[in-house]
VOBA-1610 file (N, C-alpha, C; in pm, whole numbers, padded with zeros to 5 digits, always signed):
BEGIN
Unk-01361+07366+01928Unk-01455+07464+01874Unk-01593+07403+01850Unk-01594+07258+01813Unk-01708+07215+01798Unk-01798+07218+01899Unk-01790+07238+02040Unk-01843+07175+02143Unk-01864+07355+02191Unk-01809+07422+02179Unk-01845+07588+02166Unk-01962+07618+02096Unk-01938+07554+01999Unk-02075+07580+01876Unk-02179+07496+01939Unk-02150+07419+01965Unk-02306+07350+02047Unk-02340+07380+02130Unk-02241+07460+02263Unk-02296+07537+02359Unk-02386+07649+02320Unk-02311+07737+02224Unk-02384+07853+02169Unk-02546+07816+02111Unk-02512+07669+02032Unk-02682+07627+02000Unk-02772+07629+02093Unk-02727+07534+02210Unk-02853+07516+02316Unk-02901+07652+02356Unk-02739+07718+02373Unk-02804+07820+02430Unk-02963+07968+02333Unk-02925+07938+02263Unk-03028+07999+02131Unk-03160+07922+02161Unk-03141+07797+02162Unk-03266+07719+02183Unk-03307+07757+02302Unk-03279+07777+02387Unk-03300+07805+02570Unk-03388+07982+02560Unk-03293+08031+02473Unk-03310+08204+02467Unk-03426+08228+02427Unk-03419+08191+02281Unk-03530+08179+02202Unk-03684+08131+02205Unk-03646+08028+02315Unk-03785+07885+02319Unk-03799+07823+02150Unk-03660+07823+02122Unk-03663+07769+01966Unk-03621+07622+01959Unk-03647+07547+01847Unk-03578+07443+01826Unk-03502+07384+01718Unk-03366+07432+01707Unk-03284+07375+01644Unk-03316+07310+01545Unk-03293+07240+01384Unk-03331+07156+01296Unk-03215+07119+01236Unk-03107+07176+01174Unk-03014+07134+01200Unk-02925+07308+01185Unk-02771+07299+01208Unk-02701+07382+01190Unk-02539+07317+01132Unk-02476+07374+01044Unk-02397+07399+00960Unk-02252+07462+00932Unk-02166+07459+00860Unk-02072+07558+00862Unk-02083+07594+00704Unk-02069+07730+00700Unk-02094+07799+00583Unk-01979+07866+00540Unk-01932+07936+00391Unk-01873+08040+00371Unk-01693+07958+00344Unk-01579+08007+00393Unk-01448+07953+00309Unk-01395+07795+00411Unk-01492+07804+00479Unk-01432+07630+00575Unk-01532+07543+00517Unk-01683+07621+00493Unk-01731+07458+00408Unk-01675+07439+00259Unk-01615+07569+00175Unk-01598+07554+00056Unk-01469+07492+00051Unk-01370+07487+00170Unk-01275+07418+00149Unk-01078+07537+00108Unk-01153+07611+00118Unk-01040+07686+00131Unk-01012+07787+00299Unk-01042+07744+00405Unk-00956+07865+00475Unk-00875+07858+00502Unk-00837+07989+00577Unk-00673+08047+00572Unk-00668+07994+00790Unk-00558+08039+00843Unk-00543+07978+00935Unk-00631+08055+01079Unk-00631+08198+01034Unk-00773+08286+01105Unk-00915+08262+01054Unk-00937+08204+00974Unk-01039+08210+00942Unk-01139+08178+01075Unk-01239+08277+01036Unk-01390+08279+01175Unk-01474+08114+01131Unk-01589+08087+01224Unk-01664+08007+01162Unk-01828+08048+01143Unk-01847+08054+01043Unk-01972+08075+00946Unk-02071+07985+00986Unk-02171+07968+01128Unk-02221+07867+01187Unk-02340+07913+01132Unk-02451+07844+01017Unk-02608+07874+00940Unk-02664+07757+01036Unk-02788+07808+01041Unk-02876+07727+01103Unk-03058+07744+01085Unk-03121+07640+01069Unk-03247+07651+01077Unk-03355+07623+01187Unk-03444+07685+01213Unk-03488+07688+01349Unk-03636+07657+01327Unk-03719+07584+01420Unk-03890+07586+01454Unk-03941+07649+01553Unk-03993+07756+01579Unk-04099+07829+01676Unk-04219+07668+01742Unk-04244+07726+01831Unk-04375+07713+01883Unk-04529+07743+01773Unk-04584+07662+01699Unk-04720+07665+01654Unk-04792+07828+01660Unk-04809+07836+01796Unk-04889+07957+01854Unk-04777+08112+01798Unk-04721+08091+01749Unk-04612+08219+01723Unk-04647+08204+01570Unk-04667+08136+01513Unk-04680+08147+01378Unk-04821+08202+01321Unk-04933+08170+01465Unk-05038+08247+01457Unk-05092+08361+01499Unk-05070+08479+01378Unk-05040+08583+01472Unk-05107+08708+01307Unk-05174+08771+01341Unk-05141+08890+01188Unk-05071+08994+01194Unk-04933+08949+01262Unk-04881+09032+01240Unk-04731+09007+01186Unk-04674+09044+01101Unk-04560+08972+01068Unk-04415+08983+01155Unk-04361+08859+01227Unk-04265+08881+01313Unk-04098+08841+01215Unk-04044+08907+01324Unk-03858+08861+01272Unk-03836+08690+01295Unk-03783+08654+01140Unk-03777+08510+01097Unk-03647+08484+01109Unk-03562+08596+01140Unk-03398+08521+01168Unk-03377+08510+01341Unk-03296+08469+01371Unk-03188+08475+01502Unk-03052+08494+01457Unk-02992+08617+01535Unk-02863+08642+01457Unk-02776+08645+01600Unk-02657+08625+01618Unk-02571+08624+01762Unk-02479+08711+01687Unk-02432+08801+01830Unk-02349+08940+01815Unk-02218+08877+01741Unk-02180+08944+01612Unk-02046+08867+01561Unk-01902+08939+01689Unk-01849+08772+01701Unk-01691+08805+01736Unk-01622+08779+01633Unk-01435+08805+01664Unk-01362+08765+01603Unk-01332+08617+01536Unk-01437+08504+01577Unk-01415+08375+01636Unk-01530+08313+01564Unk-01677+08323+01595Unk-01805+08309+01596Unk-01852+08414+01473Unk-01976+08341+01394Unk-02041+08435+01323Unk-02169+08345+01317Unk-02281+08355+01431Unk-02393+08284+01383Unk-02503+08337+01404Unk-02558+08312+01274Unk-02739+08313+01259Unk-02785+08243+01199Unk-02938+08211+01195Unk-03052+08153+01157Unk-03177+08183+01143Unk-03210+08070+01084Unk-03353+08140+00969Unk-03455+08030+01039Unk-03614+08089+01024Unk-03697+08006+01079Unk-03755+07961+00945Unk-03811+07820+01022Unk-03794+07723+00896Unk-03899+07787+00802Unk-04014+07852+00823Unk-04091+07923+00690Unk-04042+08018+00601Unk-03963+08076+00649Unk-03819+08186+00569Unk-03765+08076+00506Unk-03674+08020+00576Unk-03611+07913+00431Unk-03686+07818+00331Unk-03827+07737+00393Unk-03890+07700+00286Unk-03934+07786+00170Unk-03960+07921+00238Unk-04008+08043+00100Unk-03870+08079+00002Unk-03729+08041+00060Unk-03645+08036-00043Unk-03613+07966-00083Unk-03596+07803-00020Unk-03600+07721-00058Unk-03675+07706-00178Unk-03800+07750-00205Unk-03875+07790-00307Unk-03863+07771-00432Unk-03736+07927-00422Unk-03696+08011-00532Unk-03524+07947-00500Unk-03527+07842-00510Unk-03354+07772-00521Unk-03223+07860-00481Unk-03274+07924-00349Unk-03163+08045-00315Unk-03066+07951-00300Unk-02965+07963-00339Unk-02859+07920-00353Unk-02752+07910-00233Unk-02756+08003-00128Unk-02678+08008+00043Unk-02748+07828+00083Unk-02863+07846+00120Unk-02947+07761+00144Unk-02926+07605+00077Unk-02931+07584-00025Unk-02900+07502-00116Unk-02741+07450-00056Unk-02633+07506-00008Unk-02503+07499+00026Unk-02505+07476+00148Unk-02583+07549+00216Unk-02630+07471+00404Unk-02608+07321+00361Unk-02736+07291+00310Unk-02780+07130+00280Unk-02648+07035+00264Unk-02542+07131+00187Unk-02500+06993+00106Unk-02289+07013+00217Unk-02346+07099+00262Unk-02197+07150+00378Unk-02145+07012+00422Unk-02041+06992+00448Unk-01979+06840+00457Unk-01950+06914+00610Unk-01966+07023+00696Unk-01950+07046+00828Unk-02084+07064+00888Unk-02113+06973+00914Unk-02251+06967+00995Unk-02251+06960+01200Unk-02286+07019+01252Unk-02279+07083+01374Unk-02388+07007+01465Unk-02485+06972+01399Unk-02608+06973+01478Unk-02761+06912+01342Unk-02787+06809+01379Unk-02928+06748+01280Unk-03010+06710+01397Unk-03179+06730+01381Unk-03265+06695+01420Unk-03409+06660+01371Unk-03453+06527+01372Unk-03578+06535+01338Unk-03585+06507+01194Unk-03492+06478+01115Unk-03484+06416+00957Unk-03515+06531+00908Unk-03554+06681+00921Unk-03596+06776+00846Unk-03481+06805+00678Unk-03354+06851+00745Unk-03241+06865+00642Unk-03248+06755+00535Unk-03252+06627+00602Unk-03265+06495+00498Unk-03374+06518+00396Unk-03504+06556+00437Unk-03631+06576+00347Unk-03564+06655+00226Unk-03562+06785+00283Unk-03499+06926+00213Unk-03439+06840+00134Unk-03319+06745+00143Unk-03190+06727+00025Unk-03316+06617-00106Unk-03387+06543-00038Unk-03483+06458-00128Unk-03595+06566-00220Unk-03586+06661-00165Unk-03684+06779-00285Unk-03591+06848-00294Unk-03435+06869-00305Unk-03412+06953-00348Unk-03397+06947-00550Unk-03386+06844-00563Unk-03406+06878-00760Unk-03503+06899-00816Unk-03633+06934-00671Unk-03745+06972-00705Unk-03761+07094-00778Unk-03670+07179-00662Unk-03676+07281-00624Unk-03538+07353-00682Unk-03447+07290-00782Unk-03357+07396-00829Unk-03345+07421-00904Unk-03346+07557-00930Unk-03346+07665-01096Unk-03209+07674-01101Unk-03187+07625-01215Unk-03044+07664-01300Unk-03024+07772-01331Unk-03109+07854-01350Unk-03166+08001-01373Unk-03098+08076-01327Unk-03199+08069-01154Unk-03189+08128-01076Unk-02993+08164-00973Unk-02964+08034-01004Unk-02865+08015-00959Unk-02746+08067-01053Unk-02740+08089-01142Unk-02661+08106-01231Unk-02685+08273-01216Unk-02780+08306-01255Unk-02778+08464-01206Unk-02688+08504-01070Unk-02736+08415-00977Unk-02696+08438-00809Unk-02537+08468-00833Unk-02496+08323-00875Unk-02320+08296-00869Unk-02283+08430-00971Unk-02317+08419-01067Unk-02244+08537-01189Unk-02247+08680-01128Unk-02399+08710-01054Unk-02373+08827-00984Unk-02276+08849-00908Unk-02254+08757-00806Unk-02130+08776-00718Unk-02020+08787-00766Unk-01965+08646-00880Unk-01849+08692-00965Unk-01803+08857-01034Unk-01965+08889-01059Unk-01891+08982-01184Unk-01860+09110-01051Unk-01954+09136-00971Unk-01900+09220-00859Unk-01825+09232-00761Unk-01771+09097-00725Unk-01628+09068-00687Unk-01507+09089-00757Unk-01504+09075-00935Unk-01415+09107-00991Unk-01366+09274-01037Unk-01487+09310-01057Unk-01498+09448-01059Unk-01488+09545-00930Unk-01440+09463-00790Unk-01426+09556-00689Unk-01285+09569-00678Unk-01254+09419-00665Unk-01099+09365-00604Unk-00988+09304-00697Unk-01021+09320-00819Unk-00937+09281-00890Unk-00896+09345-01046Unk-00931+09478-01000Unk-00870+09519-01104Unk-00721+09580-01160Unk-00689+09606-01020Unk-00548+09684-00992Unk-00455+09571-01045Unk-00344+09679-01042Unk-00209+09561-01060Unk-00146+09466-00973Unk-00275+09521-00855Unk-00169+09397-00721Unk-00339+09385-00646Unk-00383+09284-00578Unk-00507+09210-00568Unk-00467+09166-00447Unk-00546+09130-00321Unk-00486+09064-00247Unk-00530+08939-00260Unk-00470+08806-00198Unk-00496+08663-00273Unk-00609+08629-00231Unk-00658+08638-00137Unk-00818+08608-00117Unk-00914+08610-00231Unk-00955+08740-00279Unk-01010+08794-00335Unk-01037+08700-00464Unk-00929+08655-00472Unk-00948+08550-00662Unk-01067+08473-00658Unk-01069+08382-00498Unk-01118+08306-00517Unk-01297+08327-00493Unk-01312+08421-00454Unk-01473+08488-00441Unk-01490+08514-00568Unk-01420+08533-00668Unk-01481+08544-00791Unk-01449+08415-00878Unk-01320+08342-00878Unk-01336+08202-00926Unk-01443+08103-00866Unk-01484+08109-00741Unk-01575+07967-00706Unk-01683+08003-00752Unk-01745+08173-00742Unk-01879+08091-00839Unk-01860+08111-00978Unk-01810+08190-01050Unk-01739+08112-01181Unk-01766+07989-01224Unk-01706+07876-01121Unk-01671+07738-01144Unk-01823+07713-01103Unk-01873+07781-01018Unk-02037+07693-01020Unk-02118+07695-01136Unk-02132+07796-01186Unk-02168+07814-01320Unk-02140+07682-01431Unk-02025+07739-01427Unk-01981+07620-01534Unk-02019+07479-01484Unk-02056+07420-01358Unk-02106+07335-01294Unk-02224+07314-01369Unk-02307+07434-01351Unk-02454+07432-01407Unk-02449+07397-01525Unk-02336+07485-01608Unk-02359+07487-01741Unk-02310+07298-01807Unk-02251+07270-01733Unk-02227+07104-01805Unk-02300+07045-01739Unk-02344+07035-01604Unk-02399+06920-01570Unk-02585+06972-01524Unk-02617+07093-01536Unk-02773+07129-01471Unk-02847+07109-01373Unk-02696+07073-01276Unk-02757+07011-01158Unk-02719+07155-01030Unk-02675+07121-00920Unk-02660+07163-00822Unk-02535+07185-00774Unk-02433+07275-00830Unk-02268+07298-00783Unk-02249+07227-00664Unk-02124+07127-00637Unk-02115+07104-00506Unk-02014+07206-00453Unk-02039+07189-00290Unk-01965+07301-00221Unk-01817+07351-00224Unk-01740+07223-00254Unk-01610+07211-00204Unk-01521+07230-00367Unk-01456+07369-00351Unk-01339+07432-00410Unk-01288+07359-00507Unk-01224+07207-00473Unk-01152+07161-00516Unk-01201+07060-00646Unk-01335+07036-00594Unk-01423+06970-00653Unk-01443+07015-00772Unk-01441+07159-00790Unk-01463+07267-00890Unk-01395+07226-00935Unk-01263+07250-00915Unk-01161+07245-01007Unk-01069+07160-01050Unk-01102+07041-00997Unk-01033+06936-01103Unk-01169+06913-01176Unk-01282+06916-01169Unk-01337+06852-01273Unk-01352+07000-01389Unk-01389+07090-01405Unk-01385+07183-01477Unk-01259+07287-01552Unk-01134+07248-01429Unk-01036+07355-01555Unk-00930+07236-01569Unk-00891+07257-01689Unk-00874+07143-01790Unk-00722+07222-01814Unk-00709+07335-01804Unk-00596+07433-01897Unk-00462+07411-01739Unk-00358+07348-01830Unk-00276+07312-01734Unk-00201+07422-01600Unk-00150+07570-01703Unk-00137+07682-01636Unk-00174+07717-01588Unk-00354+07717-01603Unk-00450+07774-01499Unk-00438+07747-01377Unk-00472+07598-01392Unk-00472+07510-01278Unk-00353+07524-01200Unk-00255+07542-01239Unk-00112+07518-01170Unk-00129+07710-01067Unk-00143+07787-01149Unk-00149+07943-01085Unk-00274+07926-00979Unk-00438+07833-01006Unk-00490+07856-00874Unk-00456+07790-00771Unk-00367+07645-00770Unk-00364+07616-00678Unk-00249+07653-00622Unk-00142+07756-00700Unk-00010+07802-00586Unk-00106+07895-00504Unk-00174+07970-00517Unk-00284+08080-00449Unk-00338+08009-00359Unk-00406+07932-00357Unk-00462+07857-00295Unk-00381+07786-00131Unk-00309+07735-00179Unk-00214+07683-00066Unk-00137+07842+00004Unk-00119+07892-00122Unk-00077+08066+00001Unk-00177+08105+00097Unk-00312+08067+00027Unk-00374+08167+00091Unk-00440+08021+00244Unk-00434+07912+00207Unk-00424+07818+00330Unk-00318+07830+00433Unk-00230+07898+00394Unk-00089+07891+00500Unk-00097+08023+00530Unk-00212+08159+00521Unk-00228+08260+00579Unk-00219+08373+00534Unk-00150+08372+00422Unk-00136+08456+00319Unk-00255+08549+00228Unk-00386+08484+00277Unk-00470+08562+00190Unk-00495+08692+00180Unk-00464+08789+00333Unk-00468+08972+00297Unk-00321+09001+00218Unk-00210+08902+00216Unk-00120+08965+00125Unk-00145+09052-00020Unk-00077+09121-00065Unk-00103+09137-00208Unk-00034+09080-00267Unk-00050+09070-00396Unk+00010+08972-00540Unk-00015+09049-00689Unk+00047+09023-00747Unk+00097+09113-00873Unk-00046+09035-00965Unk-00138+09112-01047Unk-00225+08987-01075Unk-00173+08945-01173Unk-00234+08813-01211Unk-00186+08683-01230Unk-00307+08665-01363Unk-00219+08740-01486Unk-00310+08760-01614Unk-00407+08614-01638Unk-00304+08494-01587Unk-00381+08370-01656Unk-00546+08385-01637Unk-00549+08413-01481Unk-00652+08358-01449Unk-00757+08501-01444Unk-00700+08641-01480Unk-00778+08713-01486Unk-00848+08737-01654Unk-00771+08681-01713Unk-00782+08681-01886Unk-00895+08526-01846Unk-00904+08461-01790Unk-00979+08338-01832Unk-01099+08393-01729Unk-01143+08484-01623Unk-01240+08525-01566Unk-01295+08611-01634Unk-01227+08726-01734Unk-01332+08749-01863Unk-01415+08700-01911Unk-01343+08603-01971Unk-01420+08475-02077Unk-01502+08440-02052Unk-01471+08374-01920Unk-01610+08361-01832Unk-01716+08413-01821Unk-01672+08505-01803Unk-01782+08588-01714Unk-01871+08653-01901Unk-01805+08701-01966Unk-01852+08708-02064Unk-01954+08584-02114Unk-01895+08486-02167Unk-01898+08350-02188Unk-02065+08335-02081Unk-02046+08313-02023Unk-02203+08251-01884Unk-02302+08410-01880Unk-02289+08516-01902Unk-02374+08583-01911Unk-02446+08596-01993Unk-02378+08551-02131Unk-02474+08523-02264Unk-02579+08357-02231Unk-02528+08276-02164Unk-02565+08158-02121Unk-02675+08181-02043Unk-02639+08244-01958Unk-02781+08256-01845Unk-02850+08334-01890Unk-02866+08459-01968Unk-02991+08499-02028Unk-03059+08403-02125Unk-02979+08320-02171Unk-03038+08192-02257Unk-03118+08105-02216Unk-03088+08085-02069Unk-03142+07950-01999Unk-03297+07982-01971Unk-03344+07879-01986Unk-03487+07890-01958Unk-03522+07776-01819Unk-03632+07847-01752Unk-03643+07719-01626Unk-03830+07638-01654Unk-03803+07529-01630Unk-03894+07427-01659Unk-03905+07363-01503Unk-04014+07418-01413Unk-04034+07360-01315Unk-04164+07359-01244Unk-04227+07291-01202Unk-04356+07268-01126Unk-04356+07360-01009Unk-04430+07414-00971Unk-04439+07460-00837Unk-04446+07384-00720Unk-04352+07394-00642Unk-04351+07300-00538Unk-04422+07352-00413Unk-04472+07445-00417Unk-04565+07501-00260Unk-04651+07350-00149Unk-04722+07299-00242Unk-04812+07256-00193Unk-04671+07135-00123Unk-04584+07123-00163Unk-04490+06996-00112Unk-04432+07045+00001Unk-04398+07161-00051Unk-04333+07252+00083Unk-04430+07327+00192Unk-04554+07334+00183Unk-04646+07353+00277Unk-04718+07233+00364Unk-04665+07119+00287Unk-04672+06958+00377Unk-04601+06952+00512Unk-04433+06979+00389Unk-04332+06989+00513Unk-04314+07045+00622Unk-04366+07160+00599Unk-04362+07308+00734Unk-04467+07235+00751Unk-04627+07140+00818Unk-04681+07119+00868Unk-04645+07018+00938Unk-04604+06962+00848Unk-04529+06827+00927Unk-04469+06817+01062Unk-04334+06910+01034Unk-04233+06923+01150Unk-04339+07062+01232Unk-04414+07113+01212Unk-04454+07210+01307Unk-04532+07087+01412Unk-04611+06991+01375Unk-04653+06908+01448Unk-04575+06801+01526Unk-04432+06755+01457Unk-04341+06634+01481Unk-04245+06683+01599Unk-04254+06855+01606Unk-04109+06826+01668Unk-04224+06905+01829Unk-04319+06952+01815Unk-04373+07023+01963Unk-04450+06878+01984Unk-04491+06803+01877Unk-04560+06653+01920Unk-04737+06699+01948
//
């Protein structure tokens, strides 16, 4: 599959007249949980040609490829992601730190990871993750039977949160990571990871009777970090002028 995904790159680069910077795997294979169908979530960042960026008129900053059953890829041009990069979007932030990397060029990604504690709101991110939690829990998990997937779209960012909330740094990607260092409560732990391994051996559209532990402790949570993040305050410099270096930089480094 790897060597699929790099065909599909060049070929974007060829289509496009784009150039690659690096590309990624995103979504339940970089976080460390998929199931045995799972698709692959291929993110990627891209550089135009100079002369395309000069233009008054505002053009389309993604590349997206038709989703199959198999494949799911798009990408962002690199002035779209530096403008979120920005504002510490959090997808972006998880590109960077993906332990499935596909494709690097040109040291760009490397820069990005050296400003990224420039550039991250605890804030911002904590809003991001809690949003998803609290609307993941409130879609798919309220009934008496849940299918097993579903837990964990609302436990991982949960656990990022609480990431933020002890350490103020930057959640790392990987599932597991979450959760030995953050749940401490022996039952808990023991109920996510039977789920977990079900839902690795294929089991995740099954349904399951829910599983009070961990829906009584996603309350708490979620209660618990929403009083937190309206609390948090962000203390940060504006990084434009650092990030308007960079986009000059590679607009010159990689056409030469």
């Amino acid at each position: 599959m790897h060597e699929i995904i790099l065909e599909q790159l060049k070929a974007i680069e060829q289509q496009h007249n784009v150039k690659i910077l690096f590309a990624v795997e995103s979504g339940s294979r970089a976080w460390g949980f998929p199931s045995q169908d799972s698709d692959y979530d291929v993110r990627f960042v891209y550089i135009r040609h100079p002369e395309w960026y000069l233009s008054i008129d505002d053009k389309r900053d993604v590349i997206e490829v038709p989703i199959n059953d198999i494949l799911d890829i798009n990408g962002w041009d690199i002035r779209k992601a530096l403008k979120l990069f920005r504002k510490s979007n959090p997808p972006l932030l998880e590109w960077l730190v993906s332990d499935i990397l596909y494709y690097e060029a040109y040291g760009f990604k490397e820069e990005m990871l050296i400003l990224r504690q420039q550039v991250f709101s605890p804030r911002a991110s904590l809003h991001h993750y809690l949003s998803m939690a609290k609307g993941n829990f409130r879609t798919y998990l309220q009934g008496d039977q849940v299918k097993i997937k579903k837990y964990f779209y609302v436990l991982r960012p949960i656990l990022a949160c609480k990431w933020i909330e002890k350490y103020n740094t930057n959640p790392p990607i990987l599932f597991d990571e979450l959760v030995s260092d953050l749940v401490t409560d022996v039952q808990l732990k023991r109920e996510i990871e039977d789920l977990l391994r079900r839902k690795i051996a294929g089991e995740e559209l099954n349904l399951q009777n829910r599983v009070d532990v961990i829906n009584d402790y996603i309350d708490k949570e979620i209660e618990h970090l929403t009083a937190f993040a309206h609390s948090h305050k962000n203390e940060l410099k504006d990084p434009t002028d650092l990030l308007d270096q960079l986009y000059r930089k590679y607009l010159k480094m990689v056409w030469n």
